[in-house]
N, C-alpha and C positions, 0 to 999 in steps of 0.2 A: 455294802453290796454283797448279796452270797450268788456264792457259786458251785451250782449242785450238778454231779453227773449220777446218773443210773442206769443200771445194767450194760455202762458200757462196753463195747466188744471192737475189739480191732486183729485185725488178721491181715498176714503180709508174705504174697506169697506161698498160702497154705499153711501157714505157722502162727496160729493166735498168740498173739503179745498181750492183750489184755481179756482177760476171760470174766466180765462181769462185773466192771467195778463198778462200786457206791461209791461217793465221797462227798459231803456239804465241805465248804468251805464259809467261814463262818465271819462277818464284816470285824475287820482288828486284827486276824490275828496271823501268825506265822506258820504255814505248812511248812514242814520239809518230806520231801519225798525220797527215799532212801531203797538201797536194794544192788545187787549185784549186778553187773554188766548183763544188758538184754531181759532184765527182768519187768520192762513197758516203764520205765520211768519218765523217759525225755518224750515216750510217745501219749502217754496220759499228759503231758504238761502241753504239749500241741493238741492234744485235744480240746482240753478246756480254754485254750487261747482262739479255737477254731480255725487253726489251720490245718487240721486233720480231721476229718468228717469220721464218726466210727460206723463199723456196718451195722449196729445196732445199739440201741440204747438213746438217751439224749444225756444234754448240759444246759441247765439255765442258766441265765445270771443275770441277776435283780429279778428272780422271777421270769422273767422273759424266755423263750426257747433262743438259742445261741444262734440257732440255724437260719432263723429267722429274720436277724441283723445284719446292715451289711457292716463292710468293714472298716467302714468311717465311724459308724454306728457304737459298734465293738470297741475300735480303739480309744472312741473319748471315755468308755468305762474300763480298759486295761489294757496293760502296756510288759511287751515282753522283751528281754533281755537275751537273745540266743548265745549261744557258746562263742560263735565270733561274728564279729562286724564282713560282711564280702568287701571283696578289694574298694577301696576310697580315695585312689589316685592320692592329690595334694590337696582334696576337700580340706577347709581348716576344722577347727574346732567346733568352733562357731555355727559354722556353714552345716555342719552334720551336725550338733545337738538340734539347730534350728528345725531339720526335717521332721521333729519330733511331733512338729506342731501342725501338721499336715490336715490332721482328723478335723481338728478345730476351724483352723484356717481355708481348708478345702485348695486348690490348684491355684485359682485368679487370687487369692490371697498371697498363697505363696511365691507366686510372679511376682508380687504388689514390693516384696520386702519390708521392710521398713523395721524400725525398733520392737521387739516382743519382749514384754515385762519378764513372760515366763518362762523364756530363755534364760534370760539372765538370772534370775532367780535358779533353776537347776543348775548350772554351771556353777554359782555360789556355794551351793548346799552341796556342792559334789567336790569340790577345791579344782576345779581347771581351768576358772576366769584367766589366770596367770597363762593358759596356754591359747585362748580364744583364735588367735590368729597364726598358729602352730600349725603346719598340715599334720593329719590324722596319723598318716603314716611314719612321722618320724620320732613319735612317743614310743615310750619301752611298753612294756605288757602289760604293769604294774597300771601307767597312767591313760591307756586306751580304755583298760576295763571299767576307769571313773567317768571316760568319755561316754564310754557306750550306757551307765549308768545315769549322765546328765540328759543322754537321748530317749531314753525311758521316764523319765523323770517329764521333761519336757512336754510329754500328752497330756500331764495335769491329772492323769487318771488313779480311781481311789484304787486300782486292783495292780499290785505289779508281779508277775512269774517272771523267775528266774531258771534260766537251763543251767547248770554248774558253774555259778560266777564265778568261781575262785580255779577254774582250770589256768595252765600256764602260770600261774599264780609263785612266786617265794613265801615259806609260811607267815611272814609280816606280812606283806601286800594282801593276803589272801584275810589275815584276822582284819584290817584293815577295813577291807571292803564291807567284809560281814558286819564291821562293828558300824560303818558309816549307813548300812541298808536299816540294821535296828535303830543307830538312832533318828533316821528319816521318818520310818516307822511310827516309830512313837511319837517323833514332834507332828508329821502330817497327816495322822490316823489311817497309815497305809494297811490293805490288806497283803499279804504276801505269800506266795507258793514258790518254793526253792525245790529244786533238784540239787542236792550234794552229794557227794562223790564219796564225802569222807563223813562219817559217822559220828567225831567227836565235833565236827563244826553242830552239825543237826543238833546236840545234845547240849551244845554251846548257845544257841541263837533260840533254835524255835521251840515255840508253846505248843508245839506238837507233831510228833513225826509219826509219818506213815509211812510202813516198812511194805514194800512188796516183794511177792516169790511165786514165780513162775504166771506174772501177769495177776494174780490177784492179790488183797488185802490181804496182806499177814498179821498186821499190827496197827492198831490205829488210837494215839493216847499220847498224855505229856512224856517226854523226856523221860523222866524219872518212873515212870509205868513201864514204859516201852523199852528203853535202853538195858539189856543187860544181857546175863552171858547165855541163854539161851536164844536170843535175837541173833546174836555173834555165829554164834551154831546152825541154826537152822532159816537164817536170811544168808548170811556171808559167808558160810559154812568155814569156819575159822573157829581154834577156842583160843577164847585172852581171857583178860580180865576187865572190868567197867570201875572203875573210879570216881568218887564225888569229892570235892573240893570243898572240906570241912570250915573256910572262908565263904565261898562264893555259893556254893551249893553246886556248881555247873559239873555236868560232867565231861571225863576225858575217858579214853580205850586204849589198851594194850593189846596186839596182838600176836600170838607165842606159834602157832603153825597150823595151816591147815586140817580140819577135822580128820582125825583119822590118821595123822601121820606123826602125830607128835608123842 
């Protein structure tokens, strides 16, 4: 399922955050979207999720205009993962991955209860069976983020955005999560759009990162195109160095001090 935006424009308060963007999204494969604090990233991924209308431009997806769907509609084709879960009392596990199923099931279903395959099935693929009857609230950070990932999971849908999984995250917990979104990925031909925060995951995980600056496209290409010290420079404004993993091929970054000050 592709997911195209054009010339889209967003402005907040008199201050355009996205000035123009193009972007396909293309069925398989992994976006990362990349870029300095305030530079439209979390707000382009709300856009294309349709919870942010832009003042101009459109977004299809499957072809369709975005705007056009409601958002039962929407949710059975993607499924988004926000930075954090709002408060969840003693919801259990269970009880919150199951909301997942909303789109599908519609309200009088979800009254209905009863056994849902596809529950169980994401809670599998995500490792929290073990916590199903756990309330939400008294997991660490590490194991709400696999919760909040079997709730996403749970729509069944081929499209999933991510806003910075790996925030709050220990560098384990965090390779963790990335490593368990790629191999869902690839076992259930997920399409995916990430917001990362951190530059050596993007260069780690996705088949293609898109750098923005100052609201529009700076860069748009695999890892190994896109990644490197003039990106560092004039996205992050930082100079380091970019490293390739003569085993793995993946890249990693070093970063030695802000441009201009080192």
């Amino acid at each position: 399922m592709t997911l195209v935006a054009e010339r889209v424009r967003v402005a907040f308060a008199g201050r355009t955050v996205l000035d123009g963007v193009d972007l396909t999204v293309r069925r398989g494969e992994w976006v990362a979207l990349v870029g300095r604090n305030g530079c439209g990233k979390t707000t382009l991924l709300r856009v294309l999720a349709g919870l942010q209308p832009p003042d101009t431009g459109t977004v299809a997806l499957g072809g369709e205009p975005l705007a056009g769907l409601g958002r039962r509609a929407v949710a059975r084709r993607l499924a988004v993962l926000p930075q954090a879960l709002p408060p969840v009392g003693a919801l259990t596990v269970r009880a919150l991955v199951a909301q997942g199923r909303y789109a599908v099931r519609g309200p009088l279903g979800m009254l209905g209860g009863g056994h849902d395959r596809v529950v169980d099935e994401a809670m599998a693929a995500t490792g929290v069976t073990g916590w199903a009857d756990v309330a939400v609230d008294r997991l660490s950070g590490g194991e709400r983020q696999r919760v909040r990932l079997a709730l996403a999971l749970a729509q069944d849908a081929p499209l999933l955005l991510l806003d910075e999984p790996t925030t709050y995250l220990d560098v384990r917990h965090q390779l963790e999560v990335l490593d368990l979104v790629r191999a869902l990925q690839a076992e259930r031909g997920l399409t995916v759009v990430a917001v990362l925060h951190d530059l050596a995951h993007a260069g780690r995980c996705a088949d293609r990162v898109i750098a923005l600056r100052g609201g529009r496209v700076h860069a748009d290409g695999p890892p190994s195109d896109v990644v490197d010290t003039s990106l560092l420079r004039e996205v992050f404004g930082v100079d380091g160095t970019v490293h390739r993993n003569p085993v793995s091929g993946r890249l990693s970054c070093s970063y030695e001090a802000p441009v201009g000050t080192g």
